[in-house]
C-alpha positions in Angstrom: 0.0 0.0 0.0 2.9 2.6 0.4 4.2 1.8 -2.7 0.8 2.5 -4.2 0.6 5.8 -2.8 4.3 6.6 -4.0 3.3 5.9 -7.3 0.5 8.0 -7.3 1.9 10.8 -5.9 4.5 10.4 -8.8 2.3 10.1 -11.1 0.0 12.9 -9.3 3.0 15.3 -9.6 4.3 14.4 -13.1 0.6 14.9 -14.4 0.5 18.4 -12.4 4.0 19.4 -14.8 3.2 18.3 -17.5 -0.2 20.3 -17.5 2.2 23.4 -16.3 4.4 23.0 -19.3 1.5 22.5 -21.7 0.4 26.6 -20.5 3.8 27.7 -19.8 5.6 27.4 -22.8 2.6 29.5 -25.1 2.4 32.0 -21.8 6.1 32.5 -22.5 6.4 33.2 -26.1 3.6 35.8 -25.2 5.6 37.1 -22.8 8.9 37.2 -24.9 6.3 38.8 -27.6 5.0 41.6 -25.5 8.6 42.3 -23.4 10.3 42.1 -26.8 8.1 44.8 -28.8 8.1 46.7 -25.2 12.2 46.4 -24.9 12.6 47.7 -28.1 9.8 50.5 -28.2 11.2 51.7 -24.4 14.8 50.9 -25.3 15.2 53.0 -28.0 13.6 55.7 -26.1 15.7 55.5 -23.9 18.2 55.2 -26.1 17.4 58.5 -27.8 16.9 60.3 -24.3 20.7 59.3 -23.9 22.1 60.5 -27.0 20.4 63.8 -26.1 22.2 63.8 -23.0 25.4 63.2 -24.2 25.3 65.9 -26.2 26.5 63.7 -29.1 25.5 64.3 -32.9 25.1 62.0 -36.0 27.8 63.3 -38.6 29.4 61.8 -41.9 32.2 63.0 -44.0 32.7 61.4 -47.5 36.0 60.5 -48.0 36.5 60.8 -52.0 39.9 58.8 -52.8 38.5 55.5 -51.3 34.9 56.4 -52.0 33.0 56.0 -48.6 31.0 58.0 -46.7 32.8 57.7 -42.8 29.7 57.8 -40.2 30.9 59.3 -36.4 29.1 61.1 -33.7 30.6 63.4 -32.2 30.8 66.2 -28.9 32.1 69.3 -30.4 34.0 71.0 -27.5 32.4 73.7 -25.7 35.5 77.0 -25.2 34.1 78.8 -22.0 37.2 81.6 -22.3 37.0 83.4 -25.5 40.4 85.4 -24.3 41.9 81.5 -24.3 42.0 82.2 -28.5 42.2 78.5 -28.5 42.0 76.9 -32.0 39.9 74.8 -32.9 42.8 71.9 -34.3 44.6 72.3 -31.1 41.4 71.3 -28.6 41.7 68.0 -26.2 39.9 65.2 -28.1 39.0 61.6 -26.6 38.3 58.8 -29.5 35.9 55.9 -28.4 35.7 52.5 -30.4 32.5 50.2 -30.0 32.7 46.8 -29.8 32.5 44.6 -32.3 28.4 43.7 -32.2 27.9 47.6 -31.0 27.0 50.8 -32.7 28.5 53.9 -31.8 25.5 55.8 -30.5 25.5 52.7 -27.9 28.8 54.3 -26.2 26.5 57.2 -25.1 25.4 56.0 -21.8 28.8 55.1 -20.8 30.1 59.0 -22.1 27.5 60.1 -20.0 29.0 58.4 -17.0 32.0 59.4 -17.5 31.1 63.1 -17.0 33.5 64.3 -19.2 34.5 68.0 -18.9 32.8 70.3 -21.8 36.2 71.6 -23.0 36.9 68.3 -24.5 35.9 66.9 -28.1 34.6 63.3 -28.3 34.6 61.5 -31.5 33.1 57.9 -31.7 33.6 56.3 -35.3 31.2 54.2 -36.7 33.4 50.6 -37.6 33.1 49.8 -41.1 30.0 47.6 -41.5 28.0 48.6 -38.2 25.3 51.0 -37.0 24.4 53.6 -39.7 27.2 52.1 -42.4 25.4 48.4 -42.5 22.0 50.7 -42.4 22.4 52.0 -45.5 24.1 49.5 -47.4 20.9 47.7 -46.5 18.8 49.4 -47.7 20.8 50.5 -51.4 22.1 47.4 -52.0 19.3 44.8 -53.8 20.6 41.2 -52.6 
């Protein structure tokens, strides 16, 4: 008799998972669904509130002997002394690289938390073949 009631508990409990998995796994592919289309609707607001923060703006410069257009962002430094008559080529400039599966607007939040003085120029590159470069080769090229 205690081996009957061992069995049916077992079999009790595997029924009772099984029936949990059956609604689980459609419960979480709504829920990877929703939290997706809500990560990426919040997260690039958030990304954009960021950017904005950082002071950081979308350029490009087309560089005509290789033919490419060079996408950057870029903090232009902020001269508070205008009797400092400092030039413009001669200003304190930090360069920051993303990562290789990054964009460079991503390296905003960490700029940000760096609280970098105004008197200094950022520059972050765009790598060949990321962020606004793959973008638009996207959407050009017809294969």
């Amino acid at each position: 008799t205690q081996s009957n009631i061992i069995i049916n508990m077992t079999a009790t409990i595997a029924n009772q998972k099984s029936h949990q998995t059956i609604i689980r796994v459609p419960q979480r592919k709504i829920e990877a669904l929703v939290g997706g289309v809500l990560l990426n609707t919040v997260g690039k607001a958030a990304q954009k509130h960021i950017l904005r923060k950082s002071s950081l703006i979308a350029k490009e410069v087309y560089l005509p002997k290789c033919g490419y257009t060079m996408y950057y962002h870029e903090r232009e430094a902020v001269i508070s002394d205008e009797s400092n008559n400092q030039h413009v080529y001669n200003q304190q400039t930090i360069i920051f690289f993303h990562g290789i599966t990054m964009r460079s607007e991503e390296l905003a939040g960490f700029i940000v938390s760096l609280d970098i003085p105004p008197h200094v120029r950022i520059l972050c590159p765009e790598q060949m073949g990321h962020g606004r470069d793959i973008d638009n080769r996207l959407r050009t090229d017809p294969d």
